[in-house]
LOKEVEX-723626 format. One record per atom (N, C-alpha, C, O, CB): residue number from 1; atom name; x, y, z. Coordinates in nm, 2 decimals, padded with zeros to 4 digits. Each point is the difference from the previous one (the first is absolute). Glycine has a CB too. Example, Ala and Ser with C-alpha at 12.3 -4.5 7.8 and 13.67 -1.06 7.14 Angstrom:
REM LOKEVEX-723626
@num->1; atome->N; px->01.32; py->-00.57; pz->00.78 $
@num->1; atome->CA; px->-00.09; py->00.12; pz->00.00 $
@num->1; atome->C; px->00.09; py->00.12; pz->00.00 $
@num->1; atome->O; px->00.10; py->00.00; pz->00.07 $
@num->1; atome->CB; px->-00.29; py->-00.12; pz->00.05 $
@num->2; atome->N; px->00.15; py->00.23; pz->-00.19 $
@num->2; atome->CA; px->00.09; py->00.11; pz->00.00 $
@num->2; atome->C; px->-00.08; py->00.11; pz->00.08 $
@num->2; atome->O; px->00.05; py->00.11; pz->00.01 $
@num->2; atome->CB; px->00.07; py->-00.17; pz->-00.23 $
//
This chain:
REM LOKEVEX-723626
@num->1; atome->N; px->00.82; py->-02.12; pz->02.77 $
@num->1; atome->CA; px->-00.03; py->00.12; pz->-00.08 $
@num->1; atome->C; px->-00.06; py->-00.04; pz->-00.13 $
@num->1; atome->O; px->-00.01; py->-00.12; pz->-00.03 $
@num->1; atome->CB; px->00.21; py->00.23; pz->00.13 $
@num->2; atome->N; px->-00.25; py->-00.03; pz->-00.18 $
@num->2; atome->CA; px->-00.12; py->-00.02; pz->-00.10 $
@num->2; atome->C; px->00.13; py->-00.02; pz->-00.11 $
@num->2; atome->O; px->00.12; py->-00.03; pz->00.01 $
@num->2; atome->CB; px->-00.39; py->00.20; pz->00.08 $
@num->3; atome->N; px->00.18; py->-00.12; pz->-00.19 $
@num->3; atome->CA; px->00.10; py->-00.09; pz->-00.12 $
@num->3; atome->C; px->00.04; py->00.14; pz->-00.09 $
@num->3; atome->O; px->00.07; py->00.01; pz->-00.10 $
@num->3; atome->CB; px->-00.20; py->-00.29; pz->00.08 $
@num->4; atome->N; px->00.06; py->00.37; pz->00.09 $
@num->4; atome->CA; px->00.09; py->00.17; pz->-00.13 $
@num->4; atome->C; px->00.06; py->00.05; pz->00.13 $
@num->4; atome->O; px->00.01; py->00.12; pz->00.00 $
@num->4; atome->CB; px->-00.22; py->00.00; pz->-00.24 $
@num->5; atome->N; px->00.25; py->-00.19; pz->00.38 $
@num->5; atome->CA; px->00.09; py->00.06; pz->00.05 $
@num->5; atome->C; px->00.16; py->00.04; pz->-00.03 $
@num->5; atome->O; px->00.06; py->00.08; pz->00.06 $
@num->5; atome->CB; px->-00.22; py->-00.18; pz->00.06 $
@num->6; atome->N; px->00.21; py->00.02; pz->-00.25 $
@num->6; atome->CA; px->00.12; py->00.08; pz->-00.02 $
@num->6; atome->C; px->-00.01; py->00.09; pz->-00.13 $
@num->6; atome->O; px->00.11; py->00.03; pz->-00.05 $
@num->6; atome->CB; px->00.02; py->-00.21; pz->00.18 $
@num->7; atome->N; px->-00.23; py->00.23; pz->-00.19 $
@num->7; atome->CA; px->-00.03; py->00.08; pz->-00.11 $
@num->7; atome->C; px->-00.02; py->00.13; pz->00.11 $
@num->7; atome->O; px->00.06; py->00.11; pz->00.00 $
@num->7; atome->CB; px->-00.19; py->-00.31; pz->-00.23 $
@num->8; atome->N; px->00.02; py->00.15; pz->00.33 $
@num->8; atome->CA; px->-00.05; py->00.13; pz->00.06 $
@num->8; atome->C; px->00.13; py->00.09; pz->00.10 $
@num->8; atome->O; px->00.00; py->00.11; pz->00.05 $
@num->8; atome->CB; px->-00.27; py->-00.25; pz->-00.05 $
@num->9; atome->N; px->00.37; py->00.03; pz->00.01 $
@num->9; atome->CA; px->00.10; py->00.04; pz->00.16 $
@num->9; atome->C; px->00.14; py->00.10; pz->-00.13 $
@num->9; atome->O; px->00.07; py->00.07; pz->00.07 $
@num->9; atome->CB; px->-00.12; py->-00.40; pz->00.19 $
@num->10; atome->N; px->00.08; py->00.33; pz->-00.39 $
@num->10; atome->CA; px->-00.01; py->00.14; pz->-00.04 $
@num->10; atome->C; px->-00.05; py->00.12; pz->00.03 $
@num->10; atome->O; px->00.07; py->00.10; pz->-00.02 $
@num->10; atome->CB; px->-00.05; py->-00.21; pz->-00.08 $
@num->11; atome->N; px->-00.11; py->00.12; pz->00.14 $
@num->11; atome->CA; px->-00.04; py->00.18; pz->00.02 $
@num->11; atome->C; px->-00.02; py->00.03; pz->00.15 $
@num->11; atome->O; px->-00.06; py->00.09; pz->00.06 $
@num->11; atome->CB; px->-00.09; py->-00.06; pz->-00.29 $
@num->12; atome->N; px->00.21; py->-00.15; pz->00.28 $
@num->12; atome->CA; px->00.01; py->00.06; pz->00.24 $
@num->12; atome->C; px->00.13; py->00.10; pz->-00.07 $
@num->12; atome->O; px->00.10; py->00.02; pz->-00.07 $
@num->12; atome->CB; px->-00.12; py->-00.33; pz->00.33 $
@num->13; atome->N; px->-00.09; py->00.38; pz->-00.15 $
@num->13; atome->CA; px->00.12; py->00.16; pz->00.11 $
@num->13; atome->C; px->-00.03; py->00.11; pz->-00.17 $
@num->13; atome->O; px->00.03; py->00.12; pz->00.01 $
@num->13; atome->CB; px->00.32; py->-00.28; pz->00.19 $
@num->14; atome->N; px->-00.41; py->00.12; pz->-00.31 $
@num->14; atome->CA; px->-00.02; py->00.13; pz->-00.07 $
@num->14; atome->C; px->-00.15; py->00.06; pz->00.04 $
@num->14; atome->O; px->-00.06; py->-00.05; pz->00.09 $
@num->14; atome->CB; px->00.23; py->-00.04; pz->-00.30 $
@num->15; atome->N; px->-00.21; py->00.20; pz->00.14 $
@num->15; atome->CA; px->-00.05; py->00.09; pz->00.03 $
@num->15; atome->C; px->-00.11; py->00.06; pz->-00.12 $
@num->15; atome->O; px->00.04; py->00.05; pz->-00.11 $
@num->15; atome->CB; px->00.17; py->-00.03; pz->00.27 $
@num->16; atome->N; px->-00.33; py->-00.03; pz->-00.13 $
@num->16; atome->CA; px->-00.05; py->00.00; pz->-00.13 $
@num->16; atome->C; px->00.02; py->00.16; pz->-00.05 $
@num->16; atome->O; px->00.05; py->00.08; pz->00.09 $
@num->16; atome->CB; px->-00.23; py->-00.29; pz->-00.03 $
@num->17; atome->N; px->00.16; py->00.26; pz->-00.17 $
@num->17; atome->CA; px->00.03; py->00.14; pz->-00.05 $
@num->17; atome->C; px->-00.15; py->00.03; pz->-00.06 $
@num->17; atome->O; px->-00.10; py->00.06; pz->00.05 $
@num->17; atome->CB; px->00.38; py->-00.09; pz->-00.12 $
@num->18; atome->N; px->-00.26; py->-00.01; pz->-00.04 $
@num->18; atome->CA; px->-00.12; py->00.02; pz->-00.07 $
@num->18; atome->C; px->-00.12; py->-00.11; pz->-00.08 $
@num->18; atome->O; px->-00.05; py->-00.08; pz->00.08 $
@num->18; atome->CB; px->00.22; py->00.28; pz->-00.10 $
@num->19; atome->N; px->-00.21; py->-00.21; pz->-00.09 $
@num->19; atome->CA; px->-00.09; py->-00.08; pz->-00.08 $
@num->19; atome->C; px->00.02; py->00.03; pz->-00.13 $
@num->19; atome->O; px->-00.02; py->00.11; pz->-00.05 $
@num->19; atome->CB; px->-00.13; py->-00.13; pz->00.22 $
@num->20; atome->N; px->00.20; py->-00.09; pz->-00.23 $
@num->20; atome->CA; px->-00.02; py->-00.01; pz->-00.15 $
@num->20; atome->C; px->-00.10; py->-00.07; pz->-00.12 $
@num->20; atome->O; px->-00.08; py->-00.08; pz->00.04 $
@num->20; atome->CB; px->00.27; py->00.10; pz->00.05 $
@num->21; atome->N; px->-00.18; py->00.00; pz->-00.18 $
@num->21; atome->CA; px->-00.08; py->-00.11; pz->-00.05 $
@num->21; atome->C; px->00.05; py->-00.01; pz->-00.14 $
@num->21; atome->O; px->00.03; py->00.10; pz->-00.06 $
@num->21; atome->CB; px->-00.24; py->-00.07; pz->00.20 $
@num->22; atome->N; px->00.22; py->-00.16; pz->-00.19 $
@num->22; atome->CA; px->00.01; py->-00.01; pz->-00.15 $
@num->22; atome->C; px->-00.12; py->-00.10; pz->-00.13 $
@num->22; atome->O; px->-00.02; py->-00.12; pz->-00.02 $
@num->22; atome->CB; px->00.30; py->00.16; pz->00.14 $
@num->23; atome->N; px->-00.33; py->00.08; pz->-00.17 $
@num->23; atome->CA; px->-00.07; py->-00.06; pz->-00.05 $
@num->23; atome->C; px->00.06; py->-00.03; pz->-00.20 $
@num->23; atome->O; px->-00.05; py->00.05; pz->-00.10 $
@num->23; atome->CB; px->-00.15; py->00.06; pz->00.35 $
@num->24; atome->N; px->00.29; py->-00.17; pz->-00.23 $
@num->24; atome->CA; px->00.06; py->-00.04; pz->-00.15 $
@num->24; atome->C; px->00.04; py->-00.11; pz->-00.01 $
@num->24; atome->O; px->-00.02; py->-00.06; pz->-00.11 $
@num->24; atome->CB; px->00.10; py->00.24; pz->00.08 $
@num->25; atome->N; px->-00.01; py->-00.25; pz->00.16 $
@num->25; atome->CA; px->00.03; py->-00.12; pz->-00.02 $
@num->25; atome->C; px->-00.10; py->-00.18; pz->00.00 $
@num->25; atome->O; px->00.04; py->-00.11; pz->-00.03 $
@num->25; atome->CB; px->00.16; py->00.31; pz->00.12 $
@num->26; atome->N; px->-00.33; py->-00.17; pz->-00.03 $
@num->26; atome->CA; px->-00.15; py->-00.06; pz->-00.09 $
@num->26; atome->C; px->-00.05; py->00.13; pz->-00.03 $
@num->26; atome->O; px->-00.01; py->00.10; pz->00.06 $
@num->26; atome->CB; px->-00.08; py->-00.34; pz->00.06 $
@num->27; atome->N; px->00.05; py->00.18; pz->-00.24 $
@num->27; atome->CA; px->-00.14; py->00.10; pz->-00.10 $
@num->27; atome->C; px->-00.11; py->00.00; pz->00.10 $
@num->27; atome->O; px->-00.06; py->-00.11; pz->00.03 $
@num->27; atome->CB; px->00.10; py->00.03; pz->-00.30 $
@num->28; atome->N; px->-00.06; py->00.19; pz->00.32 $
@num->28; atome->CA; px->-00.15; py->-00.04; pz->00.02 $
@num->28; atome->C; px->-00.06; py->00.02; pz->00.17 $
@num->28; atome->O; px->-00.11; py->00.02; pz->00.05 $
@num->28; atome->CB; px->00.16; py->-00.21; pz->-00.27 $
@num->29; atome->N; px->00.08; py->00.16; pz->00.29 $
@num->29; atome->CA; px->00.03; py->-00.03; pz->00.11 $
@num->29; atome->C; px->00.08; py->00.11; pz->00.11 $
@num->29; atome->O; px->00.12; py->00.02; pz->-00.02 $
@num->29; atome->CB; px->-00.14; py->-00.25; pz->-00.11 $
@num->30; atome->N; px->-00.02; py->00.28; pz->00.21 $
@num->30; atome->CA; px->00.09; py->00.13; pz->00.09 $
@num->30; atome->C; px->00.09; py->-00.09; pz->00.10 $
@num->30; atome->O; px->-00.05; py->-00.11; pz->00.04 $
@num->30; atome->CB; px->-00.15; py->00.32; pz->-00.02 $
@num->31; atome->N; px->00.30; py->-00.19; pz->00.01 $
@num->31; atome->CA; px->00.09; py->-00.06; pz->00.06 $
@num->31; atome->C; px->00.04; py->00.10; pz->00.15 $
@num->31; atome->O; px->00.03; py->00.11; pz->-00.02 $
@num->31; atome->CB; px->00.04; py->-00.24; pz->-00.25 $
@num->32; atome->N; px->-00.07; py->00.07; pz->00.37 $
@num->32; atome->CA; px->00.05; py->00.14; pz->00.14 $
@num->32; atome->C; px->00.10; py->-00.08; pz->00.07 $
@num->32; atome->O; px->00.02; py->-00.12; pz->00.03 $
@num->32; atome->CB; px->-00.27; py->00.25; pz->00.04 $
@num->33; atome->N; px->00.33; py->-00.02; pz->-00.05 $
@num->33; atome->CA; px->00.10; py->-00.03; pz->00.07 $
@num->33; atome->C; px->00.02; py->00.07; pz->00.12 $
@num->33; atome->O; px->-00.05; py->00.11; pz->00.01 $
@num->33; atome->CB; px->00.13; py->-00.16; pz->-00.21 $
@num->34; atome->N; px->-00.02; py->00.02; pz->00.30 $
@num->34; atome->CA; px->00.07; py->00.12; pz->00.14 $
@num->34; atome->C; px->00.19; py->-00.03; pz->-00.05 $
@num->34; atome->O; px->00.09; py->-00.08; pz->-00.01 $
@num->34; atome->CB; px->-00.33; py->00.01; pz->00.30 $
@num->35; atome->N; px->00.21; py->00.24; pz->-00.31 $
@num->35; atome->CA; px->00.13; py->00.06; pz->-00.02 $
@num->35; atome->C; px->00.04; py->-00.01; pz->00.17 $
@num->35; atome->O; px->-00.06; py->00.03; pz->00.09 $
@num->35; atome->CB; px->00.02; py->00.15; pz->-00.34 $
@num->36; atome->N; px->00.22; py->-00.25; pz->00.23 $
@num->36; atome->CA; px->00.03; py->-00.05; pz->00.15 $
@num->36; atome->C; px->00.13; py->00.07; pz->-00.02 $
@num->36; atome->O; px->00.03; py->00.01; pz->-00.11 $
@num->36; atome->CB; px->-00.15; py->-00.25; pz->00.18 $
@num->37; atome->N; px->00.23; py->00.30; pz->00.05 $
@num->37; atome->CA; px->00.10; py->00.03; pz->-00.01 $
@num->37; atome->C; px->00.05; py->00.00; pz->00.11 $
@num->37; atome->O; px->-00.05; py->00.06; pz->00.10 $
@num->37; atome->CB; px->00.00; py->00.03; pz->-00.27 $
@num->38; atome->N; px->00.18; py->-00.18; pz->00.19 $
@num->38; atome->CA; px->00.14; py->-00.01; pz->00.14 $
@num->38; atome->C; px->00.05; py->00.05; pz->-00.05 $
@num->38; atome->O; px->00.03; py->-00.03; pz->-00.11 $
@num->38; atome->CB; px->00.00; py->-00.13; pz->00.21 $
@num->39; atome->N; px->00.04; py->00.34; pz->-00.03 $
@num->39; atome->CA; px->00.10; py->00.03; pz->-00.04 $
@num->39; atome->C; px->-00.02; py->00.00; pz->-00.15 $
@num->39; atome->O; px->-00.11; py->-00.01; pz->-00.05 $
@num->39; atome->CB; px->00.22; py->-00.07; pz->00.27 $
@num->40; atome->N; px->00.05; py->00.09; pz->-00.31 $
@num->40; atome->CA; px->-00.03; py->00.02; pz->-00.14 $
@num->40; atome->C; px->-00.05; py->-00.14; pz->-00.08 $
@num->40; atome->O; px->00.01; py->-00.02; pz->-00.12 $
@num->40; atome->CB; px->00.18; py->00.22; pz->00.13 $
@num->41; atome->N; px->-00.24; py->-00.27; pz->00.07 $
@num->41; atome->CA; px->-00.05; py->-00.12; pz->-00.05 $
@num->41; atome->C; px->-00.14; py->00.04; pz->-00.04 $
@num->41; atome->O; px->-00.07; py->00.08; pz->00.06 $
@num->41; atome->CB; px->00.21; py->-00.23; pz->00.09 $
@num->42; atome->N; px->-00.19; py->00.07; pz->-00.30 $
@num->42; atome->CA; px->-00.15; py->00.00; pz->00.01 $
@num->42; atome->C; px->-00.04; py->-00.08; pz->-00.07 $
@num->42; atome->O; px->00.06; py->-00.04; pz->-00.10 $
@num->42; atome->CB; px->-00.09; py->00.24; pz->00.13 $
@num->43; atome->N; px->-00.11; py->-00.26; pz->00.02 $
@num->43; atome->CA; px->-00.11; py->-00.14; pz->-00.10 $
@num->43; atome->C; px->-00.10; py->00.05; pz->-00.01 $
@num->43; atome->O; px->-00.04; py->00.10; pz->00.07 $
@num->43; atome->CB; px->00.09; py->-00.32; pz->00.00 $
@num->44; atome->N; px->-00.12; py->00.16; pz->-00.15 $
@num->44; atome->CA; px->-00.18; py->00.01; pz->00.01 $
@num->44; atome->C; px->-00.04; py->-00.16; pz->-00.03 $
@num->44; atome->O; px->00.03; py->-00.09; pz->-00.07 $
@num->44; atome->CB; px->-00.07; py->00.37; pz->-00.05 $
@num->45; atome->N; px->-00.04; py->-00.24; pz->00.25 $
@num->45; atome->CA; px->-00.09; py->-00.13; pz->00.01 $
@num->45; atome->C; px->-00.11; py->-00.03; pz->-00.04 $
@num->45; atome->O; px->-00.10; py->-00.01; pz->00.07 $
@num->45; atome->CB; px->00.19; py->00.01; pz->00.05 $
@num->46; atome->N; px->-00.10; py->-00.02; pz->-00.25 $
@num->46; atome->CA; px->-00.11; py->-00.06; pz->-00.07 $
@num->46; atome->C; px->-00.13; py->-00.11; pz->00.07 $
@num->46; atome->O; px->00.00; py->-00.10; pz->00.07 $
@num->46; atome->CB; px->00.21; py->00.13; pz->-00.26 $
@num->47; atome->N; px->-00.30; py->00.04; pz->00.17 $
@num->47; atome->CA; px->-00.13; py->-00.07; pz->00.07 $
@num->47; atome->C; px->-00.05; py->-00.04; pz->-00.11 $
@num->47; atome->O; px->-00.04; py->00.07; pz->-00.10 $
@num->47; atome->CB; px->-00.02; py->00.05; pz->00.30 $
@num->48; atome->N; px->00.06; py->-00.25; pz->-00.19 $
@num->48; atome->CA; px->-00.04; py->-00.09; pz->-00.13 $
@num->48; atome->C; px->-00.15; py->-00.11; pz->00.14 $
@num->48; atome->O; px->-00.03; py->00.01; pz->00.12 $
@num->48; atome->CB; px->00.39; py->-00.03; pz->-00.37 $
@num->49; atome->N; px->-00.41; py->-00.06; pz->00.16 $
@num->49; atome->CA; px->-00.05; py->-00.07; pz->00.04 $
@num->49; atome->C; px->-00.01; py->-00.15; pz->00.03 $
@num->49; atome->O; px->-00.09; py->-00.06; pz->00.07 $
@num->49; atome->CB; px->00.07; py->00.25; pz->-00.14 $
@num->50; atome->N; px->00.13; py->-00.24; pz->00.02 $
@num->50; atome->CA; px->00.15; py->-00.11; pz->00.01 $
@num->50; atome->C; px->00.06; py->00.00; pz->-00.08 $
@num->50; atome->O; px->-00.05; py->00.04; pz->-00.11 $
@num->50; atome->CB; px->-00.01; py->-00.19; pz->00.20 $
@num->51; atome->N; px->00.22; py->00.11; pz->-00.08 $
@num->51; atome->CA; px->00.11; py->-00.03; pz->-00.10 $
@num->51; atome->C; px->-00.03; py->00.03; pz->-00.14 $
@num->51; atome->O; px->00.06; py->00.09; pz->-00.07 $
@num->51; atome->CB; px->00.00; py->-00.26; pz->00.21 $
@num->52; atome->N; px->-00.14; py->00.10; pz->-00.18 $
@num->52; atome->CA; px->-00.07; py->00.02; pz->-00.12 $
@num->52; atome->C; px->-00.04; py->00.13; pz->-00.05 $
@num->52; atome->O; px->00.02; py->00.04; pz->-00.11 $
@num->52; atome->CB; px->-00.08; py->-00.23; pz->00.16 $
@num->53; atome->N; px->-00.02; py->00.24; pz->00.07 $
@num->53; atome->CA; px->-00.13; py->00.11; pz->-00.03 $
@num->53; atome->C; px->-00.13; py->-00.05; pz->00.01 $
@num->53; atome->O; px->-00.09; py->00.04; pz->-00.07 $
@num->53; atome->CB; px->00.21; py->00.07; pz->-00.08 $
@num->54; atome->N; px->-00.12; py->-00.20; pz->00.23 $
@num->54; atome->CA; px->-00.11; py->-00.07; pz->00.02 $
@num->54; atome->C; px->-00.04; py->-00.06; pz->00.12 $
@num->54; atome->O; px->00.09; py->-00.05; pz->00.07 $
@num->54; atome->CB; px->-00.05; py->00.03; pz->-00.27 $
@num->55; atome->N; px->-00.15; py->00.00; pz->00.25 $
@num->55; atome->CA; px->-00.04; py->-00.09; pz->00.12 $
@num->55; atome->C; px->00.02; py->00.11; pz->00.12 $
@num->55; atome->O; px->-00.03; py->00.12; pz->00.00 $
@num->55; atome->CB; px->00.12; py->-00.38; pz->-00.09 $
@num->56; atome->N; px->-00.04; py->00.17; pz->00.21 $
@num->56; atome->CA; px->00.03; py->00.13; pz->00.14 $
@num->56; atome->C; px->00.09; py->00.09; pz->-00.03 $
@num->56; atome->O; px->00.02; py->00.04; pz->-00.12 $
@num->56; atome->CB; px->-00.03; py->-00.19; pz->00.29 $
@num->57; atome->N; px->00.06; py->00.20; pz->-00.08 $
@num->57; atome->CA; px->00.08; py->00.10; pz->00.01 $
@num->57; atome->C; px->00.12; py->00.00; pz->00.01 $
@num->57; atome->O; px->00.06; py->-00.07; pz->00.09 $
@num->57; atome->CB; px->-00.21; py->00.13; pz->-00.02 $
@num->58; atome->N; px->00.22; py->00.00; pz->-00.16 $
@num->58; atome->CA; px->00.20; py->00.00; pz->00.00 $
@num->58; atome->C; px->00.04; py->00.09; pz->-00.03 $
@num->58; atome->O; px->-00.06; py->00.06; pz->-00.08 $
@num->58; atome->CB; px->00.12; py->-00.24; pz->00.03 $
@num->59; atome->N; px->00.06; py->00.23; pz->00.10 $
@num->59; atome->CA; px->00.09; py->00.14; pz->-00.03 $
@num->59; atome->C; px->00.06; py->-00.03; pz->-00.02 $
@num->59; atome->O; px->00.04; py->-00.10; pz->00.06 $
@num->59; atome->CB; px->-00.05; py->00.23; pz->00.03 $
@num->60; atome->N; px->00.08; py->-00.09; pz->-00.27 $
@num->60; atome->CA; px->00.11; py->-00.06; pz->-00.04 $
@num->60; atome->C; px->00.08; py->00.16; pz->00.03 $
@num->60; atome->O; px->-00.04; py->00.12; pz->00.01 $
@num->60; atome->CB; px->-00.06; py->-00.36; pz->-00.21 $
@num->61; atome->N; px->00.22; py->00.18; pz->00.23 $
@num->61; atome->CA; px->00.15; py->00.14; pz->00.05 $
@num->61; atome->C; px->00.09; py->00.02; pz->-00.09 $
@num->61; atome->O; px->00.10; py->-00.05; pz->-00.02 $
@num->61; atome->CB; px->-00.08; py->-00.02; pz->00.24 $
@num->62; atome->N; px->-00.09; py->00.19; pz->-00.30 $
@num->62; atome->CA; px->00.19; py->00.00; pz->-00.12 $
@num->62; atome->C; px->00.08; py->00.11; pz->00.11 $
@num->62; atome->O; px->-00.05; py->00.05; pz->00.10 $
@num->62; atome->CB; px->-00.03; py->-00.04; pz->-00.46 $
@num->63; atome->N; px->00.18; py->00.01; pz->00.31 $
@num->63; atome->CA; px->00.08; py->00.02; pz->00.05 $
@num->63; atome->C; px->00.02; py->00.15; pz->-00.13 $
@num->63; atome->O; px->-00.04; py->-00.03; pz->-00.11 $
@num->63; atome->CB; px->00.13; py->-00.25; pz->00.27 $
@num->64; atome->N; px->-00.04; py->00.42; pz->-00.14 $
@num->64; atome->CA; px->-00.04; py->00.09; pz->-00.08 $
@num->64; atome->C; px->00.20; py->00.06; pz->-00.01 $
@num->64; atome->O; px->00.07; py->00.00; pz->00.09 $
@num->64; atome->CB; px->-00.43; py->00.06; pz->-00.01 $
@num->65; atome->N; px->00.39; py->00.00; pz->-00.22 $
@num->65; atome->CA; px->00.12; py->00.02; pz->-00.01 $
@num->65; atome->C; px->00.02; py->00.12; pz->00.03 $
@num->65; atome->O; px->00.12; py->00.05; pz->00.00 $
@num->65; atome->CB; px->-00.09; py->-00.21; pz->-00.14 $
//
């Protein structure tokens, strides 16, 4: 298995909902997310472009209160 297999294996069995975006946390920069929800559970998975915000491609997973 690749190496954001256990970042990515958070969001098995949820369901995407909707799309967010935040554009506050870089200046300058739009940020998108897929709004995900199990049951009363919910993340958004940030589509960044690696870890960083840079290079390939990575979904970082918060977890939402």
């Amino acid at each position: 298995m690749g190496e954001y297999t256990k970042e990515y294996s958070k969001i098995v069995g949820y369901t995407v909902q909707s799309i967010t975006m935040d554009d506050e946390s870089f200046p300058g920069c739009e940020l998108y997310g897929l709004v995900l929800t199990k049951g009363k559970q919910k993340r958004i998975a940030w589509v960044l472009r690696d870890i960083e915000g840079n290079g390939d491609g990575f979904l970082d997973i918060e977890e939402v209160q």
